[in-house]
PDB file of the backbone (N, CA, C, O) and the ligand in Angstrom, with CONECT records:
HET     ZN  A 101       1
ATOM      1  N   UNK A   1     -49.238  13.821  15.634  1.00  0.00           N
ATOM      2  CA  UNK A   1     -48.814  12.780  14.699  1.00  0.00           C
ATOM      3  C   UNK A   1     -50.023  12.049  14.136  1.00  0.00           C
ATOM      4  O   UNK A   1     -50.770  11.620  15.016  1.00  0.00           O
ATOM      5  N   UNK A   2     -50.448  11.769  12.715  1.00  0.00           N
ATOM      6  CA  UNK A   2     -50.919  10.970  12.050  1.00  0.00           C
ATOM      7  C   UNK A   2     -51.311   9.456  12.741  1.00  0.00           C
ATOM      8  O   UNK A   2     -50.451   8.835  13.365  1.00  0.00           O
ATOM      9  N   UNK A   3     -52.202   9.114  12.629  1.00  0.00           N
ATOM     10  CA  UNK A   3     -52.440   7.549  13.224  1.00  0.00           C
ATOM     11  C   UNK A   3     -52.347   6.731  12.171  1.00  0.00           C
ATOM     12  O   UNK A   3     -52.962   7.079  11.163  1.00  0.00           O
ATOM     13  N   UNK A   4     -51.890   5.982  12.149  1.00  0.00           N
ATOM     14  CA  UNK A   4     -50.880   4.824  10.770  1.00  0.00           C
ATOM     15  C   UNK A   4     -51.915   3.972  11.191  1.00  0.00           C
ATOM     16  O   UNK A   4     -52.000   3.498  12.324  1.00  0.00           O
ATOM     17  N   UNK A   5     -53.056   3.697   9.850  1.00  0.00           N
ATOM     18  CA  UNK A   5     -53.337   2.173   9.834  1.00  0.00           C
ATOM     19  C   UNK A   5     -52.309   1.326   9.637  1.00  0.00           C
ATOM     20  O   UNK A   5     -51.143   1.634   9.882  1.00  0.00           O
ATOM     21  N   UNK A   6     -52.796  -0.157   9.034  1.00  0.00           N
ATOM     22  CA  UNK A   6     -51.781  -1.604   9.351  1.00  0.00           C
ATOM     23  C   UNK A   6     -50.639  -1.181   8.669  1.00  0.00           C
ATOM     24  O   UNK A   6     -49.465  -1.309   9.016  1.00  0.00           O
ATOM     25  N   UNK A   7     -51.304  -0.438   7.220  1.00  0.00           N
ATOM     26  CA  UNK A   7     -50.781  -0.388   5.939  1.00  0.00           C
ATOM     27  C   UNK A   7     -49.104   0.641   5.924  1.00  0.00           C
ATOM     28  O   UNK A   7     -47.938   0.401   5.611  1.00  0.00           O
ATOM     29  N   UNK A   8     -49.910   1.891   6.483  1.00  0.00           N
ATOM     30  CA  UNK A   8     -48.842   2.848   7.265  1.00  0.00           C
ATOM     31  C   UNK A   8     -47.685   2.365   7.775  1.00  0.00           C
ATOM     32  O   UNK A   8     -46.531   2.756   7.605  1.00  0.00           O
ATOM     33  N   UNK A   9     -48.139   1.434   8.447  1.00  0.00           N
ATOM     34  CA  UNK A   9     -46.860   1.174   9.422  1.00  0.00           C
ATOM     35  C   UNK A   9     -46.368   0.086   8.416  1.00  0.00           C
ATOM     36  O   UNK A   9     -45.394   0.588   7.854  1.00  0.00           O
ATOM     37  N   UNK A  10     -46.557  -1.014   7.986  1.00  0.00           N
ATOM     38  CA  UNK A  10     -45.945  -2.103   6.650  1.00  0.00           C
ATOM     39  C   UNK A  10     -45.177  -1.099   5.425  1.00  0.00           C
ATOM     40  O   UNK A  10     -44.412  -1.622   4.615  1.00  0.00           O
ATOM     41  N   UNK A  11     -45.399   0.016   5.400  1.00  0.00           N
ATOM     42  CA  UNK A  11     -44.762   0.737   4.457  1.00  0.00           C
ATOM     43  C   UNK A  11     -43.254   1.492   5.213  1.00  0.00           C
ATOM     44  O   UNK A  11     -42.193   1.828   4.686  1.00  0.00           O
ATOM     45  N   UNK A  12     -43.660   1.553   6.449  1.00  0.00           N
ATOM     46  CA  UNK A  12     -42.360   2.285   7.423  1.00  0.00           C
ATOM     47  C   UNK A  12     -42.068   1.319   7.649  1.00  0.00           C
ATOM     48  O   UNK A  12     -41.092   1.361   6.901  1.00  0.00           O
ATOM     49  N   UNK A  13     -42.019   0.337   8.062  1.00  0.00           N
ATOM     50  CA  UNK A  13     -41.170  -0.872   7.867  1.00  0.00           C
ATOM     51  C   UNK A  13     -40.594  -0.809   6.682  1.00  0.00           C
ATOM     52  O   UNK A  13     -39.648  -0.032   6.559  1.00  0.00           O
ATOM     53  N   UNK A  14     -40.904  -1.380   5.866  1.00  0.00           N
ATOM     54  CA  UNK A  14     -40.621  -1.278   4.423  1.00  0.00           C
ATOM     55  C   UNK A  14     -39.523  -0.042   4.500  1.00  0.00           C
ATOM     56  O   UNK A  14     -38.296  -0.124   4.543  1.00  0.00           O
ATOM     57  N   UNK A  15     -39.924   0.513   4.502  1.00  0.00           N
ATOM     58  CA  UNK A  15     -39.088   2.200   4.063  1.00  0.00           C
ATOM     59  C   UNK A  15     -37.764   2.154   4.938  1.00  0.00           C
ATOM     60  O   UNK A  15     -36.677   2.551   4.517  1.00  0.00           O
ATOM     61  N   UNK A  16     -38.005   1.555   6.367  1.00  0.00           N
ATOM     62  CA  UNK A  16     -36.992   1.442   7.685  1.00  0.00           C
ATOM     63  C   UNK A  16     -35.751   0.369   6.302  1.00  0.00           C
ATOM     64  O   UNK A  16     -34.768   0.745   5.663  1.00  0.00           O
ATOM     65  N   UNK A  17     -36.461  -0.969   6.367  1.00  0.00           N
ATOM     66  CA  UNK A  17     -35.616  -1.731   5.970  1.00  0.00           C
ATOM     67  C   UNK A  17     -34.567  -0.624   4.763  1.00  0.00           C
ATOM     68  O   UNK A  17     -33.633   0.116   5.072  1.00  0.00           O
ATOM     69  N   UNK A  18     -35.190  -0.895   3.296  1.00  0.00           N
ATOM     70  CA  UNK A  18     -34.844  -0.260   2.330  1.00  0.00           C
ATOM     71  C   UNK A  18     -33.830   0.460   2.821  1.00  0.00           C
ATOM     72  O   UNK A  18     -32.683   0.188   2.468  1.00  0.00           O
ATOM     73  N   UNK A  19     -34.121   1.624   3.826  1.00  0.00           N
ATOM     74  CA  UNK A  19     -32.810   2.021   4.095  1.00  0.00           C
ATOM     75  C   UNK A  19     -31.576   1.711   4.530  1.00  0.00           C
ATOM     76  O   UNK A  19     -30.458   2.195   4.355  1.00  0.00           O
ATOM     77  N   UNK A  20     -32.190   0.431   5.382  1.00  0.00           N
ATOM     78  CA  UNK A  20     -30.903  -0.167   6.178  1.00  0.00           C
ATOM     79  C   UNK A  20     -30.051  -0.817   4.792  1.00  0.00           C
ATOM     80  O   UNK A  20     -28.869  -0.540   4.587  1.00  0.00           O
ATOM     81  N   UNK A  21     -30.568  -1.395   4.216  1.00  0.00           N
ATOM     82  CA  UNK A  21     -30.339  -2.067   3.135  1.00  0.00           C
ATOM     83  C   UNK A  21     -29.495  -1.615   2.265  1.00  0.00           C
ATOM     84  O   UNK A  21     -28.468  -2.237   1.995  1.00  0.00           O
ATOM     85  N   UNK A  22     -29.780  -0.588   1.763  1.00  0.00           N
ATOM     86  CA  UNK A  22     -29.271   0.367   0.357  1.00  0.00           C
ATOM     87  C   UNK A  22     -28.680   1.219   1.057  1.00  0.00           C
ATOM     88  O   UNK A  22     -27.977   1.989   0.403  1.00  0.00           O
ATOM     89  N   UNK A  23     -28.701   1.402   2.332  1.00  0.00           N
ATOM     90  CA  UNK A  23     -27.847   2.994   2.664  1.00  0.00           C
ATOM     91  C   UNK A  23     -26.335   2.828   2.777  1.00  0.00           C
ATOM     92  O   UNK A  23     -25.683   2.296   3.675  1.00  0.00           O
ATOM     93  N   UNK A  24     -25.867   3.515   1.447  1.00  0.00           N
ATOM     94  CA  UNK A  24     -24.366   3.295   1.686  1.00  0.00           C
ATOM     95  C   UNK A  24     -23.766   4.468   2.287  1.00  0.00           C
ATOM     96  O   UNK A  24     -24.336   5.551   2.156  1.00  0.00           O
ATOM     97  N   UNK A  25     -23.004   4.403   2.738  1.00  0.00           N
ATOM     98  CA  UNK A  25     -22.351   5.498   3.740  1.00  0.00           C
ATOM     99  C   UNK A  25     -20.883   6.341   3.018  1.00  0.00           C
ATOM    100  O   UNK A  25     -20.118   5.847   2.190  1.00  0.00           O
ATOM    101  N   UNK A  26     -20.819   7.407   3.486  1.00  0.00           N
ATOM    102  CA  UNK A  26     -19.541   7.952   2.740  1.00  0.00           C
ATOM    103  C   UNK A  26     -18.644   8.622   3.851  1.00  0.00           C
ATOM    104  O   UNK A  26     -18.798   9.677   4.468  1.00  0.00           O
ATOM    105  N   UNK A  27     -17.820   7.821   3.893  1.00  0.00           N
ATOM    106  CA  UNK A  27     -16.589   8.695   4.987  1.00  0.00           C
ATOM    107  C   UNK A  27     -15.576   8.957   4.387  1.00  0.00           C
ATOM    108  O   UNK A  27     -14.991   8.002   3.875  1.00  0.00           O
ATOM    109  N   UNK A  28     -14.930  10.484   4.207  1.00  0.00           N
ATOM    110  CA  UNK A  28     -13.497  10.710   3.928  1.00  0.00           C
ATOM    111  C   UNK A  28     -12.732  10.116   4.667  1.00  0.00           C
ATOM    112  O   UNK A  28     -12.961   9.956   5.866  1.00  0.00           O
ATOM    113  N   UNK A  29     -11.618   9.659   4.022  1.00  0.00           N
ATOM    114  CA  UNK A  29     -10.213   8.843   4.622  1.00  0.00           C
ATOM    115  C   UNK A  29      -9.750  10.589   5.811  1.00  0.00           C
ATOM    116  O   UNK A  29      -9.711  11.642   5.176  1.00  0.00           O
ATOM    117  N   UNK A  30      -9.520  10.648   7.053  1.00  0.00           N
ATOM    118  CA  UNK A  30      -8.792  11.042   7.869  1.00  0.00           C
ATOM    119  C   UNK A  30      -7.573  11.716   7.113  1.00  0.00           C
ATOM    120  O   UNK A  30      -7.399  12.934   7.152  1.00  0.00           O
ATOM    121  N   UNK A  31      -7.036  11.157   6.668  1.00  0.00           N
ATOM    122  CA  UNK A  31      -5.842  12.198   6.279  1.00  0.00           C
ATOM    123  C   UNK A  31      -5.507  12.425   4.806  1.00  0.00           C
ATOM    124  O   UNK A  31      -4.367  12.857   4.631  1.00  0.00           O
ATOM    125  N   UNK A  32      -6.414  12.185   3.443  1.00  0.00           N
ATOM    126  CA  UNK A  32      -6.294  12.576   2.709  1.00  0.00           C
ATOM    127  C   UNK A  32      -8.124  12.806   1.821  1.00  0.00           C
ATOM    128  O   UNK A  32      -9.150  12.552   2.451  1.00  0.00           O
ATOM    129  N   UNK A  33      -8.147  13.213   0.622  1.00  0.00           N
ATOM    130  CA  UNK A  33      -9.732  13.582   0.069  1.00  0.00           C
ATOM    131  C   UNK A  33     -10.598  11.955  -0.329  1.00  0.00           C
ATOM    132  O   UNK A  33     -11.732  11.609  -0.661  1.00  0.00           O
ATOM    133  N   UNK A  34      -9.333  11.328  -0.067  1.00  0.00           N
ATOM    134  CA  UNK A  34     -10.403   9.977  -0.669  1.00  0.00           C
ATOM    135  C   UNK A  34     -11.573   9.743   0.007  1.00  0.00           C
ATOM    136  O   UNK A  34     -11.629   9.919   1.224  1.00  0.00           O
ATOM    137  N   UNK A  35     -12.589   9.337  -0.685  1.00  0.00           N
ATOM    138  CA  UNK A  35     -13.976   9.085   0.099  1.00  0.00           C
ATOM    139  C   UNK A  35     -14.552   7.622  -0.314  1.00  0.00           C
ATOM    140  O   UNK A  35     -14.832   7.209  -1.439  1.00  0.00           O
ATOM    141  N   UNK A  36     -14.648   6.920   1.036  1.00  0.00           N
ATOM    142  CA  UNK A  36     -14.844   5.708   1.177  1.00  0.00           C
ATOM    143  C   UNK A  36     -16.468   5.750   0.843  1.00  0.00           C
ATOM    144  O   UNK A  36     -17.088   6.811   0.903  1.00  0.00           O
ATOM    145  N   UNK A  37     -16.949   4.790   0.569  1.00  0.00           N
ATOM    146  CA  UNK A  37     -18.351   4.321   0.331  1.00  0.00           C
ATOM    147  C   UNK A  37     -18.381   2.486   0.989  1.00  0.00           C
ATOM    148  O   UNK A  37     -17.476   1.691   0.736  1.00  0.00           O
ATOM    149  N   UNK A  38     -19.890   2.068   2.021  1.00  0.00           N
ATOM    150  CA  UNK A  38     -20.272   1.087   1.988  1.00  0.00           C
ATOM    151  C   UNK A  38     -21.234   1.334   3.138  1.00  0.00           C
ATOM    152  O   UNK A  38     -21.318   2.237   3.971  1.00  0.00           O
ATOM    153  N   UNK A  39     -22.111  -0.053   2.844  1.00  0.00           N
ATOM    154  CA  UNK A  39     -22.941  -0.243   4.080  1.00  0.00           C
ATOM    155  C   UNK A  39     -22.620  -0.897   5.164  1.00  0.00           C
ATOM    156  O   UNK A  39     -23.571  -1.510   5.649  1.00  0.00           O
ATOM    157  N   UNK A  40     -21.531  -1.002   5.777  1.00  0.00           N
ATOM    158  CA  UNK A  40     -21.112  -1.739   6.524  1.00  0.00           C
ATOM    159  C   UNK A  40     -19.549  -1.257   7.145  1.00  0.00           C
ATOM    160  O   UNK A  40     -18.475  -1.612   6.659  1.00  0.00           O
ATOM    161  N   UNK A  41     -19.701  -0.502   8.150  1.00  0.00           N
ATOM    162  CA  UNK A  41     -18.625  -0.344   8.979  1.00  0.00           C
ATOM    163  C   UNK A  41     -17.564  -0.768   9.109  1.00  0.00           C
ATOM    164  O   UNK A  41     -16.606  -0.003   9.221  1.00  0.00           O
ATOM    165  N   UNK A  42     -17.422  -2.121   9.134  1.00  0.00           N
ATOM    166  CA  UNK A  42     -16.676  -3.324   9.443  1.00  0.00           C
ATOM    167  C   UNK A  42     -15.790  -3.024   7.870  1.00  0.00           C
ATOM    168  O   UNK A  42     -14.650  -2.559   7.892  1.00  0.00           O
ATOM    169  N   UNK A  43     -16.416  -3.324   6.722  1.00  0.00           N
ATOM    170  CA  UNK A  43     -15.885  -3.483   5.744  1.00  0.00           C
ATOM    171  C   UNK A  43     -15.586  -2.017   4.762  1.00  0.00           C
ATOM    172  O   UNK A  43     -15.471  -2.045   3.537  1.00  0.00           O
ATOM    173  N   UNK A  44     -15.509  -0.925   5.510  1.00  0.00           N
ATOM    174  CA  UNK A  44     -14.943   0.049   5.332  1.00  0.00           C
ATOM    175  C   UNK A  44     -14.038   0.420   6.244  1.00  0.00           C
ATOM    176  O   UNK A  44     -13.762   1.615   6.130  1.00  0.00           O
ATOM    177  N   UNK A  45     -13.536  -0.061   7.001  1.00  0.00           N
ATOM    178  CA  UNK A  45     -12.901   0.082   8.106  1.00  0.00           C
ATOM    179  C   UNK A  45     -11.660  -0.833   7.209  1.00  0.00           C
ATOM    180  O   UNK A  45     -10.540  -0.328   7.136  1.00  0.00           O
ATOM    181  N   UNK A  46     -11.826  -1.689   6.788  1.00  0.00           N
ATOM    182  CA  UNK A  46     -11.251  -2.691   6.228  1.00  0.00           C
ATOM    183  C   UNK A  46     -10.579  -1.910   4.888  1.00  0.00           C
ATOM    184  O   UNK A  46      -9.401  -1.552   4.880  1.00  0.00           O
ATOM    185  N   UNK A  47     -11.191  -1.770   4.141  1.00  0.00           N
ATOM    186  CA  UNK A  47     -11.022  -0.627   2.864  1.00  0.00           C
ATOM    187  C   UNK A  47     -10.439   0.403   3.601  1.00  0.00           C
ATOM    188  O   UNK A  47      -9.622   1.049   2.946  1.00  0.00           O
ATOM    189  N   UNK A  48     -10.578   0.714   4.603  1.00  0.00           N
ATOM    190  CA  UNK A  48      -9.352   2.142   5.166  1.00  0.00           C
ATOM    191  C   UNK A  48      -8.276   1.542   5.171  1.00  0.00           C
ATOM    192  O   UNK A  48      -7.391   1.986   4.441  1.00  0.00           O
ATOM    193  N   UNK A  49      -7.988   0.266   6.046  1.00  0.00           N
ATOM    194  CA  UNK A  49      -6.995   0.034   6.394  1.00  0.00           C
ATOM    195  C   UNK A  49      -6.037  -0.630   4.975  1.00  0.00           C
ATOM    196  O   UNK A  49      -4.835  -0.372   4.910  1.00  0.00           O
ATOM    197  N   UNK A  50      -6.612  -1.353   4.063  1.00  0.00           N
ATOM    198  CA  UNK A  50      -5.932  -1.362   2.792  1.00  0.00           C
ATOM    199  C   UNK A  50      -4.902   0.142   2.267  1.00  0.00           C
ATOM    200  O   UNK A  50      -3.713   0.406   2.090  1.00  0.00           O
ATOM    201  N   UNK A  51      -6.290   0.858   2.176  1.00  0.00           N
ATOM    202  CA  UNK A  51      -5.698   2.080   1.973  1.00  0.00           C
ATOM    203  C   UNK A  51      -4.608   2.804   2.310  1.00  0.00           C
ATOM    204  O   UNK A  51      -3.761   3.270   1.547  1.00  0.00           O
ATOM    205  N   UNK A  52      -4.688   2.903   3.882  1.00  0.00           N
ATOM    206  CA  UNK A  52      -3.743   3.432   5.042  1.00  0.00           C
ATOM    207  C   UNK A  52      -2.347   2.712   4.371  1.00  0.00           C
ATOM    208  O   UNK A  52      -1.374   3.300   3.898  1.00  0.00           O
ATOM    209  N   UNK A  53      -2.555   1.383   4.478  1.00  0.00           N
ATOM    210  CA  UNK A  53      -1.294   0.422   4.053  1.00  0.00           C
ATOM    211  C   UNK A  53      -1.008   0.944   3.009  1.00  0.00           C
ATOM    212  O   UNK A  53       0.161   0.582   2.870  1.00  0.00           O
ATOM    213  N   UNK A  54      -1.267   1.591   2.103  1.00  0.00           N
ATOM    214  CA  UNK A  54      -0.651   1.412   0.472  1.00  0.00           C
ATOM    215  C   UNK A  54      -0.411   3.203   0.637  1.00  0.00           C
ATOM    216  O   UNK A  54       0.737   3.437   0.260  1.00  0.00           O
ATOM    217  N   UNK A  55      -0.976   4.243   0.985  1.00  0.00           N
ATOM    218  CA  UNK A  55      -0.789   5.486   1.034  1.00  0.00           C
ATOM    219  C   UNK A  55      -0.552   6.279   2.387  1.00  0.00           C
ATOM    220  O   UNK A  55      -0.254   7.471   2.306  1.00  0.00           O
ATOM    221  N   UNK A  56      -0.635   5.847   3.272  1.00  0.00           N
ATOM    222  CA  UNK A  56      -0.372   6.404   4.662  1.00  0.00           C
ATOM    223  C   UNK A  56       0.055   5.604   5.890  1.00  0.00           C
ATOM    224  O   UNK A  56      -0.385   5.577   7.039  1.00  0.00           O
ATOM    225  N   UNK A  57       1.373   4.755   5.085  1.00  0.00           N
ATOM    226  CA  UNK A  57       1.855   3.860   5.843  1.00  0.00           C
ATOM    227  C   UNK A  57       2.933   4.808   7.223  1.00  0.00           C
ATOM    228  O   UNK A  57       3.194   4.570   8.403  1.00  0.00           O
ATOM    229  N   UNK A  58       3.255   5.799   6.351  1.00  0.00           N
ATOM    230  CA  UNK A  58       4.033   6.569   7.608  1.00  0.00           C
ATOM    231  C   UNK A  58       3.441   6.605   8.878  1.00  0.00           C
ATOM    232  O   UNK A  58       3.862   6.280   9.988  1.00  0.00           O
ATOM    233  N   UNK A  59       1.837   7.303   8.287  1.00  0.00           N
ATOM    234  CA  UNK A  59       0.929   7.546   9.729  1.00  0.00           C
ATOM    235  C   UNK A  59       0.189   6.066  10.504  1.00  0.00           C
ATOM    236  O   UNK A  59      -0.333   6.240  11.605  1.00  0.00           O
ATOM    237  N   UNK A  60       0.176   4.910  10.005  1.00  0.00           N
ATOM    238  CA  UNK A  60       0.245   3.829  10.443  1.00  0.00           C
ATOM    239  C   UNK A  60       1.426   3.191  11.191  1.00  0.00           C
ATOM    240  O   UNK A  60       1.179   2.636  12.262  1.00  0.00           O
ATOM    241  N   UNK A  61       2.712   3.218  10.718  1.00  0.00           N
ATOM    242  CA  UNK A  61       3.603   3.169  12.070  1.00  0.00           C
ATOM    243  C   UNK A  61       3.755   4.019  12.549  1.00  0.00           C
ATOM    244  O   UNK A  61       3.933   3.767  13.741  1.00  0.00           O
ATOM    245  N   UNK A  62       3.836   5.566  12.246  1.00  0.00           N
ATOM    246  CA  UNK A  62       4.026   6.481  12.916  1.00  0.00           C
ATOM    247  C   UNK A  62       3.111   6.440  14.169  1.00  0.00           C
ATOM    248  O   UNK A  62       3.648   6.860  15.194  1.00  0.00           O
ATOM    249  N   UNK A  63       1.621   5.940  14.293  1.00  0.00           N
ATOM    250  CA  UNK A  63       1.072   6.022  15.498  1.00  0.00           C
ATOM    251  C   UNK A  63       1.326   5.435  16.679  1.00  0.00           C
ATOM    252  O   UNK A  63       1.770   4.290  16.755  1.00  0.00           O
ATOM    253  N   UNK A  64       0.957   6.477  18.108  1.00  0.00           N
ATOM    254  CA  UNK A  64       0.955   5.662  18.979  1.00  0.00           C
ATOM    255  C   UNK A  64      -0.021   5.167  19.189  1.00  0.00           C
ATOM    256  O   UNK A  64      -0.718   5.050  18.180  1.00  0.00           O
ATOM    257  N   UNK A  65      -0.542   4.699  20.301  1.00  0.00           N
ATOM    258  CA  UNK A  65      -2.470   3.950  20.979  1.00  0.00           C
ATOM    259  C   UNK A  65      -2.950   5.187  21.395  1.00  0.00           C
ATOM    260  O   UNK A  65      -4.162   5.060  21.222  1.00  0.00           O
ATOM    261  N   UNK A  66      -2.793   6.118  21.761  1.00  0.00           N
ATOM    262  CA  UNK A  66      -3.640   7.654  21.940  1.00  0.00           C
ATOM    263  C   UNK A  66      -4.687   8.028  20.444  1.00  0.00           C
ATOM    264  O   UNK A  66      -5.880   8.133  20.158  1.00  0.00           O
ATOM    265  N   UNK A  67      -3.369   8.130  19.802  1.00  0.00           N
ATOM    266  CA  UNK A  67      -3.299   8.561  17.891  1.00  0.00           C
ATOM    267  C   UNK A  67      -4.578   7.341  17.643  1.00  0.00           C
ATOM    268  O   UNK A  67      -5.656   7.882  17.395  1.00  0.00           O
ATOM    269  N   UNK A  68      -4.631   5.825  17.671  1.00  0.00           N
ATOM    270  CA  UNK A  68      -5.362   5.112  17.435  1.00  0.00           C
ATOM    271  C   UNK A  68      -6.925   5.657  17.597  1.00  0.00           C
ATOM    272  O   UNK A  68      -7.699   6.061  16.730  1.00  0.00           O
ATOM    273  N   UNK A  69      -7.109   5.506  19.123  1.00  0.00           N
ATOM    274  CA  UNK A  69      -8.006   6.072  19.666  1.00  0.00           C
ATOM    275  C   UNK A  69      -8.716   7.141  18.993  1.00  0.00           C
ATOM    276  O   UNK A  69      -9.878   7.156  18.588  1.00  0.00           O
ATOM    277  N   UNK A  70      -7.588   8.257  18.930  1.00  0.00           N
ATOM    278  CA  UNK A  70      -8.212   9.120  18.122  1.00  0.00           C
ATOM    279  C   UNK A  70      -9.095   8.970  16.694  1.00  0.00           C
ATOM    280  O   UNK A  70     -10.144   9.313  16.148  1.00  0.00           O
ATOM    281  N   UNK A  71      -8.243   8.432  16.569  1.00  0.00           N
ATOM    282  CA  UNK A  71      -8.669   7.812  14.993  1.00  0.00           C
ATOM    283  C   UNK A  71     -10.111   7.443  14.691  1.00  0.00           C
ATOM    284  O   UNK A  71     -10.963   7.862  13.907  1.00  0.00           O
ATOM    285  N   UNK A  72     -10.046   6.375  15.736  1.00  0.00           N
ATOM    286  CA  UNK A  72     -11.265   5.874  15.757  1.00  0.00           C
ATOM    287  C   UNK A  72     -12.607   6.317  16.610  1.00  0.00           C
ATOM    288  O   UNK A  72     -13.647   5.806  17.027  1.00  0.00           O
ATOM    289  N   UNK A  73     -12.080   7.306  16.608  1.00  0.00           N
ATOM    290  CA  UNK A  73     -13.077   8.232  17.114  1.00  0.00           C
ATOM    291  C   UNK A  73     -14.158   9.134  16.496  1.00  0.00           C
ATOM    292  O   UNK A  73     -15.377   9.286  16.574  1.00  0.00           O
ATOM    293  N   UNK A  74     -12.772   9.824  15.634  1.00  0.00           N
ATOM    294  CA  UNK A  74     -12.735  10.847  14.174  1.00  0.00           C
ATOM    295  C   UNK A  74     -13.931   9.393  13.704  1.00  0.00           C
ATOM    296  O   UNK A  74     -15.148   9.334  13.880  1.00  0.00           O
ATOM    297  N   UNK A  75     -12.999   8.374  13.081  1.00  0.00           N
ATOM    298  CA  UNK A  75     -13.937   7.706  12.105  1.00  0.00           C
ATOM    299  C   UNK A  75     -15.333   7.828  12.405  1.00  0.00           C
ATOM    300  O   UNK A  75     -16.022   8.581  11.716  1.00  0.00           O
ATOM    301  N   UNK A  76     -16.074   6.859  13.812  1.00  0.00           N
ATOM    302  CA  UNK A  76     -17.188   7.004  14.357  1.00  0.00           C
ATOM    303  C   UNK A  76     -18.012   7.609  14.097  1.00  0.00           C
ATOM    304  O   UNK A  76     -19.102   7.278  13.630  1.00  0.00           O
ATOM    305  N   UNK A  77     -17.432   9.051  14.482  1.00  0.00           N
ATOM    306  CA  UNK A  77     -18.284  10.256  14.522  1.00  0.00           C
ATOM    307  C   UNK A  77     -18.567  10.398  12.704  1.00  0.00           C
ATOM    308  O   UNK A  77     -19.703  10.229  12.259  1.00  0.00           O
ATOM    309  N   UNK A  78     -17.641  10.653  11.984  1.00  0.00           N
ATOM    310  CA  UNK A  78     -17.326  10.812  10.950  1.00  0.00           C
ATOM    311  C   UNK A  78     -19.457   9.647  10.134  1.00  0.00           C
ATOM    312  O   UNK A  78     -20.557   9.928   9.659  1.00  0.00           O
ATOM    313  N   UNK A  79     -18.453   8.198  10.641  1.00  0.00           N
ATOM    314  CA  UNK A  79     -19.862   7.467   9.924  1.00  0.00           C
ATOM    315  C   UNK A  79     -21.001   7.346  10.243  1.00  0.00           C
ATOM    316  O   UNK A  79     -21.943   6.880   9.602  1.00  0.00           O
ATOM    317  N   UNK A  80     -20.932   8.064  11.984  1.00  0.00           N
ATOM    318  CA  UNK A  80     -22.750   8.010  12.329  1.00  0.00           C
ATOM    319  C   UNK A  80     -23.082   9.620  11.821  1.00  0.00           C
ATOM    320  O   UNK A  80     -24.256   9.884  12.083  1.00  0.00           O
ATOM    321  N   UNK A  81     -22.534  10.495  11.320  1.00  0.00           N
ATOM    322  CA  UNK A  81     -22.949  11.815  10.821  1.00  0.00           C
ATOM    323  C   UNK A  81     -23.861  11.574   9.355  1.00  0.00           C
ATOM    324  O   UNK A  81     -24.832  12.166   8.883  1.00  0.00           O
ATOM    325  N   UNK A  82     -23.092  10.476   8.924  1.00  0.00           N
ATOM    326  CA  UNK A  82     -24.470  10.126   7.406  1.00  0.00           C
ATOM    327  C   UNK A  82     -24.806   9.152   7.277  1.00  0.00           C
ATOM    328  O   UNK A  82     -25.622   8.892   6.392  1.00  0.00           O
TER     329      UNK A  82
HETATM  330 ZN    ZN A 101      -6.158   8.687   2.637  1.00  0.00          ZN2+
END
């Protein structure tokens, strides 16, 4: 590996942030092609559940707490993959 003067490393910082920052994420909705976009988990999780409510209300009462689980499992995996 390369030895990073000060500068090196103030730019990977830099570069670290930027990404945290701007990286928006894309998860398909679980049971249909829609594809969610945001940087923030929380508030795509949120945007699913709008969703779920207005187009996949069956599979929202239809679930049990196993089905949940699952779910949020699928999702997880789903948003730490990009
Ligand atoms: Zn959907």
């Amino acid at each position: 590996m390369k030895r990073r003067g000060l500068n090196g490393w103030q730019s990977l910082i830099s570069d670290g942030e930027k990404c945290n920052m701007i990286s928006m994420k894309q998860v398909q909705c679980l049971d249909c092609e829609k594809i969610f976009e945001n940087e923030v988990e929380m508030n795509m999780l949120l945007d699913m559940q709008k969703h779920y409510l207005a187009d996949h209300n069956e599979i929202i009462t239809g679930v049990d707490e196993a089905g949940k689980v699952a779910w949020m499992i699928e999702f997880t995996k789903r948003w730490n993959a990009n």
